[in-house]
SEVORO-233753 format. One line per 8 residues: number of its first residue (from 1); for each residue z negated, x, y of N, C-alpha, C, CB. Coordinates in steps of 0.02 Angstrom, whole numbers, plus 50000, padded with zeros to 5 digits. Atoms other than C-alpha are relative to their C-alpha. Glycine has a CB too. Layout:
BEGIN
NUM) Z X Y Z X Y Z X Y Z X Y | ... .
END
This chain:
BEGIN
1) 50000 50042 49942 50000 50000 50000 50000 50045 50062 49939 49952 50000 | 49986 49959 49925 50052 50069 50175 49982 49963 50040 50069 50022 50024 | 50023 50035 49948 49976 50023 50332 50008 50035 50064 49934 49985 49989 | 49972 49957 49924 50041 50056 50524 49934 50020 50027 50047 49946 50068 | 50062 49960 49950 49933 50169 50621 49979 49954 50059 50030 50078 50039 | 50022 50031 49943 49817 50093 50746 49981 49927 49996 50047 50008 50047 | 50018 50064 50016 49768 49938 50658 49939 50001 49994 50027 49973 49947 | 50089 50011 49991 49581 49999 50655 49963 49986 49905 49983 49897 50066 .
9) 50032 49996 50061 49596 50000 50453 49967 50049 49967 50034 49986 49966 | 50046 49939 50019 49548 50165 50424 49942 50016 50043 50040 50063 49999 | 50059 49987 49970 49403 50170 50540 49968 49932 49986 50006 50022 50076 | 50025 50059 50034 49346 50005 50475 49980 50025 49920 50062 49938 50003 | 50012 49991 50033 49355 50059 50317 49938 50052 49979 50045 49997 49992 | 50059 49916 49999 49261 50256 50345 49942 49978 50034 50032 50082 50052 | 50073 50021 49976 49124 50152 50440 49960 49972 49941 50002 49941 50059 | 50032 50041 50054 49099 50057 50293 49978 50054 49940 50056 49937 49972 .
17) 50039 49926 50054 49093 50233 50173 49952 50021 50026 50039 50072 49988 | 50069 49942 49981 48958 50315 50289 49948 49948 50000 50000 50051 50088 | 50046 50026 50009 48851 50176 50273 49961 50015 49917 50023 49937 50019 | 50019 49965 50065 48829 50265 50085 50002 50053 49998 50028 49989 49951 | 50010 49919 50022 48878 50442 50114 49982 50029 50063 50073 50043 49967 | 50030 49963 49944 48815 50577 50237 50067 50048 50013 49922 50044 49980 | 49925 49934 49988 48981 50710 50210 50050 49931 49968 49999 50109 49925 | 49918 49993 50030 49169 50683 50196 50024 50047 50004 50050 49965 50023 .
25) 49961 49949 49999 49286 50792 50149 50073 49955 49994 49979 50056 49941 | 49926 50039 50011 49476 50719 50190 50036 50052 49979 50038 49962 50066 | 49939 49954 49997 49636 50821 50149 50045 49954 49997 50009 50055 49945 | 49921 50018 49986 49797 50785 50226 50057 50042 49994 50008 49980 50061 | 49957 49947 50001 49968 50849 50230 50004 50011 50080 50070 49983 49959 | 50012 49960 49914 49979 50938 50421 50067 49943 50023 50025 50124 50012 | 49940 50022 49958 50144 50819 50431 49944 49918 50032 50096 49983 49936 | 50020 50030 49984 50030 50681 50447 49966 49981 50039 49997 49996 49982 .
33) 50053 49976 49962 49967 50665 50596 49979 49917 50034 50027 50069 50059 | 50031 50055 49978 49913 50481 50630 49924 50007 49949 50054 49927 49988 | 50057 49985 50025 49781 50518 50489 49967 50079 50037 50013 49999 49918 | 50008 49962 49976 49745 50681 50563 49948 49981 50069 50060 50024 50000 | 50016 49996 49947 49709 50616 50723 49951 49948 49987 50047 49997 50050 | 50076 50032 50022 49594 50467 50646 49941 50042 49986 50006 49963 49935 | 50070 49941 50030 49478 50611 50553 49973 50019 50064 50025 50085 49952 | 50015 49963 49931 49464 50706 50753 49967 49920 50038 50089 50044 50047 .
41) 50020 50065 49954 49437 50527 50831 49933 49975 49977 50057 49935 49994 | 50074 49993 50033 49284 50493 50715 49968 50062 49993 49998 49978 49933 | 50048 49945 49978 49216 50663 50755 50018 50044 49937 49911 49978 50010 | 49974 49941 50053 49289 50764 50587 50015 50059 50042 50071 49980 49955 | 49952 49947 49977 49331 50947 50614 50047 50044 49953 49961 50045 50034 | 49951 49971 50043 49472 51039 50548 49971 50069 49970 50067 50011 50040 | 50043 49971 50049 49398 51153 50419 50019 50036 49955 49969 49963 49972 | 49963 49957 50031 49538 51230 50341 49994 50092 50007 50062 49974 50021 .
49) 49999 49906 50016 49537 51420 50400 49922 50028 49998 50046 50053 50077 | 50073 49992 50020 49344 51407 50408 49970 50009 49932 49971 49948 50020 | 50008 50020 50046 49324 51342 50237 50021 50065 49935 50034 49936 50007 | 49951 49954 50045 49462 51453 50170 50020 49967 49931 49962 50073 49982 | 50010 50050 50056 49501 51311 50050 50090 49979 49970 49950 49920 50039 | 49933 50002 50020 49657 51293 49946 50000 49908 49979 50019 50066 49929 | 50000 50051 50024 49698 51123 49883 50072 50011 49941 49999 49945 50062 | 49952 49994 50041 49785 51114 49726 50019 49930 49955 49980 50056 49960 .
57) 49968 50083 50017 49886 50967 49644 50036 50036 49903 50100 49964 50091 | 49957 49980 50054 49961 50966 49446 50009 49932 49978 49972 50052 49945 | 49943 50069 50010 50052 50817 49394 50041 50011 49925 50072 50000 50075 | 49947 50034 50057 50167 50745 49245 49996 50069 49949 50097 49978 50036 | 49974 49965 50084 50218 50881 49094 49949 50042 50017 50092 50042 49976 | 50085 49978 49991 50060 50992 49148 49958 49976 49965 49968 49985 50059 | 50040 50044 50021 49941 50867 49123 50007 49971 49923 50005 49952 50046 | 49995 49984 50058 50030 50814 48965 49965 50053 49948 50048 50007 50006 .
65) 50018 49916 50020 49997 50998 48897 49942 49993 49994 50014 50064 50049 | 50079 49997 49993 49833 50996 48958 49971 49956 49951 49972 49980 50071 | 50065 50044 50036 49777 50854 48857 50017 50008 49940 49987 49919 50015 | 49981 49975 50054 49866 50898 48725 49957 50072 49940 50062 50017 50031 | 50055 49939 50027 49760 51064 48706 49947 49988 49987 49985 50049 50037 | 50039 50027 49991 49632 50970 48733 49968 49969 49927 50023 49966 50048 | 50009 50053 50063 49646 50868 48570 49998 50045 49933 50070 49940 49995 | 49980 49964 50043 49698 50998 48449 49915 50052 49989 50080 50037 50029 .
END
């Protein structure tokens, strides 16, 4: 589900998470910058070269594999 920027759903929504959590941690892609600029607008800071934090992704015939080893 996609939703246009500036409808007040994602800050509706992250009001409603911190009423349970104390930290977030978001990750975006840098092209995105309507989420970007939500995280800064609720007081997030960018945390990347601080952090020194990679983010890593593995997907489809990987994962296969993986569970595969997994079983054996």
């Amino acid at each position: 589900m996609v939703f246009s920027p500036g409808k007040g759903i994602g800050t509706s929504l992250l009001s409603q998470v911190a009423k349970v959590r104390l930290t977030f941690r978001f990750v975006s892609a840098d092209w995105n910058r309507p989420a970007t600029a939500l995280y800064g607008k609720l007081g997030a800071a960018d945390v990347t070269a601080r952090d020194n934090w990679s983010v890593w992704h593995i997907e489809g015939r990987a994962v296969r594999e993986m569970a595969e080893r997994a079983t054996h």
